[in-house]
Every structure is written in structure tokens, then in C-alpha cells.
N, C-alpha and C positions, 0 to 999 in steps of 0.2 A: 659588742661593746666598742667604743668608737675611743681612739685611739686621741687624746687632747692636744690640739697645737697640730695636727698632721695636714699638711697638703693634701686637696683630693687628688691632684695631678700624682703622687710618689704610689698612691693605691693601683694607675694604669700603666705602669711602664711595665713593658714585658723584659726587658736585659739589666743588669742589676748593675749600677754604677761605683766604683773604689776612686774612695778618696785619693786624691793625688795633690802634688804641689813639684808640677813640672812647668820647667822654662819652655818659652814655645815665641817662634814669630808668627806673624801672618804677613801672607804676601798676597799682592793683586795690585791693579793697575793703577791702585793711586796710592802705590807705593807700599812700604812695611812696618813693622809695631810690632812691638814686643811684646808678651803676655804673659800669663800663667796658668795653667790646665789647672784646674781645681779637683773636678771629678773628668770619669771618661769610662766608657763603655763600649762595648763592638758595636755601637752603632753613632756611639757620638761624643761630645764632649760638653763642659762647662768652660767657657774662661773668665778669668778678669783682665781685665784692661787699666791701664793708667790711670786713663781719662775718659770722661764721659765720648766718646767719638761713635757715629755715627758707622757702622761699617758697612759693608757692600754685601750684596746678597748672596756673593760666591766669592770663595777667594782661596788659596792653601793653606793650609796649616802647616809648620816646618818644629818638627822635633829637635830639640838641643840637643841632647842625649844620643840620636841616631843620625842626624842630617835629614830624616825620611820627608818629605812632600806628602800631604794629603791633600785632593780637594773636598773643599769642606763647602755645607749653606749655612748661610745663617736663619737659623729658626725662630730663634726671640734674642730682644736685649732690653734689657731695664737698666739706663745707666750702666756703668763701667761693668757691668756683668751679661754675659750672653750665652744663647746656647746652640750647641752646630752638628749638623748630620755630617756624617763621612759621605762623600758622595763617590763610591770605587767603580761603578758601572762605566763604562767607556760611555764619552758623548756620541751624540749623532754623528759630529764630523769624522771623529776617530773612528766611527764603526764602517765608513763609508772612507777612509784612506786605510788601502788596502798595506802601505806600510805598515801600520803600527798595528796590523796582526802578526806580525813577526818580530814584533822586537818583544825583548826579552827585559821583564821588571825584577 
């Protein structure tokens, strides 16, 4: 029996999403904005935004509550609402400076 008004997309997501209403910026190279975490999960998040604005395809995520950095992508956005992977893998560059195997997160 099929479920009325359901997203077929809420039937494939393997990690289960909690409501939330956390303050949050984003930062990246053309500058910062404020947001709000809606939902979030170990693998990603929901925001809202102010404003309809266009965002950049990678960028951090910065927690109110913790100070913590994430980098994040942006996966989709429809108007002032988007949604973003954690991206925690080290880049290429990072994996090839031999620094930053030793520092400590």
C-alpha cells in the first residue's frame, strides 16, 4: 500500500535524517551567509537560506553551537533551500602534503 503525498526519493535514502533547527554559516571564496540546518544526518544536511542565492559547489559548513568546520557539496537547491554532503575524505592535495598526516583534528 503506497504511502499518499510520499516522496519517492524519502523511500532510497539509506541514513535516517532528525529534524533540527540549528544556526549554521557557510563559508567559501565568495565570502559567508548565514543559515539554518533543517534536518542532518551522518552523511549530510538540509539548509535554508535567506535568500534565493546561487551557492558554489563546495564550500564549509561552520556550526554555531561548536565552532566545528565541515566541508560540505552542494547536491541540490531549489530556491532558498539546499541539500549537502559532508565531504570528510582528505583531498588529493592534502593526501599528497605530507604535513597534514600529522596534524591532529
Amino acid at each position: 500500500m503506497a504511502i499518499p503525498n510520499a516522496s519517492p526519493h524519502s523511500e532510497r535514502r539509506a541514513v535516517q535524517r532528525t529534524p533540527t533547527n540549528q544556526r549554521a554559516r557557510l563559508h567559501s571564496d565568495f565570502g559567508m551567509q548565514s543559515c539554518i540546518i533543517t534536518d542532518i544526518s551522518t552523511k549530510g544536511a538540509r539548509l535554508g537560506l535567506a535568500a534565493d542565492t546561487a551557492l558554489p559547489l563546495r564550500f564549509e559548513l561552520e556550526f554555531f553551537s561548536t565552532g566545528q568546520r565541515v566541508p560540505v557539496q552542494l547536491i541540490w537547491q531549489r530556491g532558498p533551500e539546499a541539500g549537502v554532503q559532508f565531504k570528510l575524505e582528505p583531498t588529493l592535495l592534502e593526501r599528497l602534503d605530507v604535513r597534514t598526516w600529522f596534524r591532529r583534528t
